[in-house]
N, C-alpha and C positions, 0 to 999 in steps of 0.2 A: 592763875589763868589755866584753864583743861582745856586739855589738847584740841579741840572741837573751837575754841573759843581764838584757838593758837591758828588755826586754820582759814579764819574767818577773817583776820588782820590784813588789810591791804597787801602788807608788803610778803606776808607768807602765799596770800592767792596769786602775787605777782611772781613771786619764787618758783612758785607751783605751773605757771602757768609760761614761763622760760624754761622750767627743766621737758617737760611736756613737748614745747617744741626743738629741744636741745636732741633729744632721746628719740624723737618720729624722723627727726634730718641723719640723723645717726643711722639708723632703722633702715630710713631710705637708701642711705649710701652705701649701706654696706650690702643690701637685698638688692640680686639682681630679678629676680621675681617681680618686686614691685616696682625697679625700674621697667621691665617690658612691660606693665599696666600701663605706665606712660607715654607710652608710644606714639597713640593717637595725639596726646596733644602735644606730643614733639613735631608730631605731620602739620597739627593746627598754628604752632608760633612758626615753623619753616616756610608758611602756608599766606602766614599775615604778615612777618615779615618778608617775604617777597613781594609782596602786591604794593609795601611801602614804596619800600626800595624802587619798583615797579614806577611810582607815580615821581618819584624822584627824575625820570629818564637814564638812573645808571642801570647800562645791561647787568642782568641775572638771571641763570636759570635756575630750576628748582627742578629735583628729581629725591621724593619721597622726604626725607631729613636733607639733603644735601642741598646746599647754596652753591651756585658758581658765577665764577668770572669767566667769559670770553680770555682774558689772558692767565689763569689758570688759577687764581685764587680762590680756594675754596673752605668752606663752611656748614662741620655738621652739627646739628640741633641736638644736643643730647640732651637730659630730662634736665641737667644742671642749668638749661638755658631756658628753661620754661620756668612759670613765677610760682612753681610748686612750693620749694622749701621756703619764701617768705610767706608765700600763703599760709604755709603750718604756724609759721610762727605766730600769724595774724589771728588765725582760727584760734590758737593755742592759749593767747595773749587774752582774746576777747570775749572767751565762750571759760574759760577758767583760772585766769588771771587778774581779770578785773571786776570788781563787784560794778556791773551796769544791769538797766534792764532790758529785757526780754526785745524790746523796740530799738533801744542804744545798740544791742547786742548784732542783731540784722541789718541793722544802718553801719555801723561799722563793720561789718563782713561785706556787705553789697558795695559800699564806697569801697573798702580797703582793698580788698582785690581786685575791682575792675581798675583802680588807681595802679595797681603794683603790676597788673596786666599791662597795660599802656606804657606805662614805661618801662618793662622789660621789651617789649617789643621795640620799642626807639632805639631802648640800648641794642638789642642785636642787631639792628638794621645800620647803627650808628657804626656797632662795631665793623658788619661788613665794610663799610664803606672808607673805613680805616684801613681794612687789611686790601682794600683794593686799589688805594691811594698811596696810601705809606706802610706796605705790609712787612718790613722790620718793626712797626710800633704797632704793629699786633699784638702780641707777644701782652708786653707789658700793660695796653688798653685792655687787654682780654681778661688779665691775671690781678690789674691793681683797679684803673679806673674804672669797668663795665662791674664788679665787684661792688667797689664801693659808690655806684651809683643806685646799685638793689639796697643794700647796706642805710645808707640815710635814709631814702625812699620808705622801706620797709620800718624803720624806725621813726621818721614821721609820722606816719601813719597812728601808729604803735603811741605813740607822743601826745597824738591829740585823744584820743581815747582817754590815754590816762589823766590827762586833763578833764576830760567830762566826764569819768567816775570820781573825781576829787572834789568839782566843784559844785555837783547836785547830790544830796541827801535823796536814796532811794525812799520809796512809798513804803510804807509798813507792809502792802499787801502785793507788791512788784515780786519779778524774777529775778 
């Protein structure tokens, strides 16, 4: 098998397509440059989660990234709380990981991030509402469960795709 042919193998485009988003999350963490690009949409989930929170009737206010409580709990929006790094992964997975087409490829970017959108936003509104309830289980909601509720989510997602590149034979003439 040539290298080219090596390439082509599901599980090497899947390989390909986890180191890709392993190395842009990396990337991101470590560049504070391309955290301040994020800024705006750190203003945007500080923004939408408030207005949840908002229809909830628990007071909050919001001032630029910053969440507060009336009794003094507060909450800022850093890039890590926006659904950037599972997006990469998504983008990463679905645009170079998986053999889908060109239609599969935009269907699963369009669902999978407005999906991974939405429930990052529940979780941090979820989480506020932790830390203004029971703000000793902050902490650990913030560090283990809000974590691994991006975590399956993002893998979900990730799940069904791979399922629908395994179980349709592209077109001879597809992307």
């Amino acid at each position: 098998m040539d290298g080219l042919a090596t390439l082509r193998s599901p599980r090497a485009r899947l390989l390909l397509g986890l180191t890709a988003a392993v190395a842009l999350a990396i990337l991101l963490d470590h560049a504070a440059q391309l955290q301040a690009l994020l800024l705006p949409l750190q203003r945007l989930t500080a923004s939408a989660t408030f207005a949840i929170v908002s229809l909830t009737g628990l007071e909050i206010s919001l001032d630029g990234i910053l969440l507060s409580h009336p009794d003094g709990f507060r909450i800022a929006i850093s890039y890590g709380c926006t659904p950037v790094v599972p997006a990469i992964f998504i983008v990463s997975l679905l645009t170079v990981g998986l053999h889908l087409t060109l239609r599969e490829r935009l269907a699963g970017l369009a669902i999978g991030i407005t999906l991974i959108t939405l429930l990052n936003l529940f979780r941090v509104a979820g989480l506020y509402y932790i830390g203004v309830a029971t703000p000793h289980a902050f902490a650990i909601a913030h560090e283990w469960l809000g974590e691994a509720v991006i975590v399956v989510g993002t893998a979900a997602v990730v799940a069904y795709w791979v399922r629908v590149a395994a179980s349709e034979p592209l077109a001879a003439n597809s992307t």
